[in-house]
C-alpha positions in Angstrom: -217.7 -65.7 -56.6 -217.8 -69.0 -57.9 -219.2 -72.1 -55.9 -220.7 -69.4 -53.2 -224.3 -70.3 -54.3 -224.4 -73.8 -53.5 -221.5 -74.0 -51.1 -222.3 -74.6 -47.3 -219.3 -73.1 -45.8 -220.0 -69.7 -48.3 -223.9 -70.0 -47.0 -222.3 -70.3 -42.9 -219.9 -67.5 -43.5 -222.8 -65.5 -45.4 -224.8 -65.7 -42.1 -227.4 -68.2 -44.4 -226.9 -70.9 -42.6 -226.9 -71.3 -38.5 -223.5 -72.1 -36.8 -221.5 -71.6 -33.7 -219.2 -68.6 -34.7 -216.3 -68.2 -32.4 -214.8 -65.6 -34.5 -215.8 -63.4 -37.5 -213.8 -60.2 -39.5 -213.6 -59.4 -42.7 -211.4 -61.9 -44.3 -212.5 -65.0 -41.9 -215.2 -67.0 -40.3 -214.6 -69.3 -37.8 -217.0 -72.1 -35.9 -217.4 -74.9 -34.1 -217.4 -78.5 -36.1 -220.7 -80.3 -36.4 -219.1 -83.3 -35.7 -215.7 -82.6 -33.6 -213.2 -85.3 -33.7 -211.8 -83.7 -30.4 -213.0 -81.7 -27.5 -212.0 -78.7 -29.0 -212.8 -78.4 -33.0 -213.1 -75.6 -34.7 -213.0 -74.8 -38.2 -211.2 -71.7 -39.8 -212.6 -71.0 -43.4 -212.0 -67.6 -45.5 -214.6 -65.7 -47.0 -213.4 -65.8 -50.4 -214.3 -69.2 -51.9 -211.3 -70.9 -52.5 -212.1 -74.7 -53.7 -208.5 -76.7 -52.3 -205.4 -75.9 -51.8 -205.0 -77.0 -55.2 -207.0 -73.8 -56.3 -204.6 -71.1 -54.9 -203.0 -68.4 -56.8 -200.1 -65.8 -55.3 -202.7 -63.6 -54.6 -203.8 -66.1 -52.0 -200.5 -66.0 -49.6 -201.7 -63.0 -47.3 -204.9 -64.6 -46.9 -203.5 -67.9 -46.2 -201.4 -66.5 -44.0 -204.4 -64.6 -42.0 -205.9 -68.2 -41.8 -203.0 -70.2 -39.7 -202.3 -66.8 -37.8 -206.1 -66.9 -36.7 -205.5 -70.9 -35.8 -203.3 -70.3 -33.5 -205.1 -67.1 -32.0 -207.5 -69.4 -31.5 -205.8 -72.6 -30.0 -204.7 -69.9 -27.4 -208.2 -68.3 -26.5 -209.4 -72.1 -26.3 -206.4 -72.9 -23.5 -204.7 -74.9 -26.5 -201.5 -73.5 -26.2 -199.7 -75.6 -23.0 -200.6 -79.0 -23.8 -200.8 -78.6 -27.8 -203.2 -78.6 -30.6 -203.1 -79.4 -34.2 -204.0 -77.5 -37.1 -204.7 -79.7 -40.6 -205.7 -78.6 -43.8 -206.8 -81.3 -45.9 -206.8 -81.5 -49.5 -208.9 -83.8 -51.7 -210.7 -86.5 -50.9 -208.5 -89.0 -50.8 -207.2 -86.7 -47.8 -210.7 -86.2 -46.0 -211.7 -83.2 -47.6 -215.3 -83.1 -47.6 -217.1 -79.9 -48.4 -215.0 -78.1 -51.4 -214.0 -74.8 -49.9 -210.8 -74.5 -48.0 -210.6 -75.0 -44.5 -208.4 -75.3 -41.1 -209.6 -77.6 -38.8 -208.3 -76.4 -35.2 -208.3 -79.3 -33.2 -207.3 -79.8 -29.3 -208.2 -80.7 -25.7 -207.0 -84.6 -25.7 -203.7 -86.3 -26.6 -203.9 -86.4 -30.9 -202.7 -89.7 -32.1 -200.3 -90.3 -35.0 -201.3 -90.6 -37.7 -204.4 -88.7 -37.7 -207.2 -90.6 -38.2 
């Protein structure tokens, strides 16, 4: 699959690189953020390298779909669910997207300003 060679996030879900997994099936990896923004930050990535949300196709939907479900899931394992959370997919990097595979950044645990930043 294209990218997966040189891509850090392929390497992380590929068990090639070390990270804090806090969930892991077939479609999904999930970890902690190197460098959290809030108390709680996790980051929800598929398997299948997928660039941006510029680079999905229709085949994509059930996947992307299995990526916001598992957000949530995991706002609620982390205690997220009363007070609130945020998930953000950025796109570009204009938009804060550094590391070109698509990701969900689970964030929670303090009050989350607006805008985000």
């Amino acid at each position: 699959m294209a990218g997966s060679d040189t891509c850090i996030f392929c390497k992380i879900a590929a068990g090639e690189i070390p990270a804090t997994l806090v969930h892991e099936d077939p479609h999904l990896v999930a970890f902690q953020d190197i460098h959290p923004q809030a108390p709680t930050h996790l980051l929800v990535i598929p398997r299948k390298h997928i660039p941006s949300l510029n680079a999905l196709a229709a085949e994509d939907a059930e996947l992307m779909g299995r990526l916001v479900a598992e957000g949530a899931r995991l706002a609620a394992e982390q205690n997220l669910s009363g007070t609130g959370y945020r998930l953000v997919v950025n796109c570009g990097e204009w938009a804060g997207q550094t590391v070109d595979h698509i990701h969900l950044h689970v964030l929670g645990g303090r009050r989350l300003g607006w805008p985000p930043g």
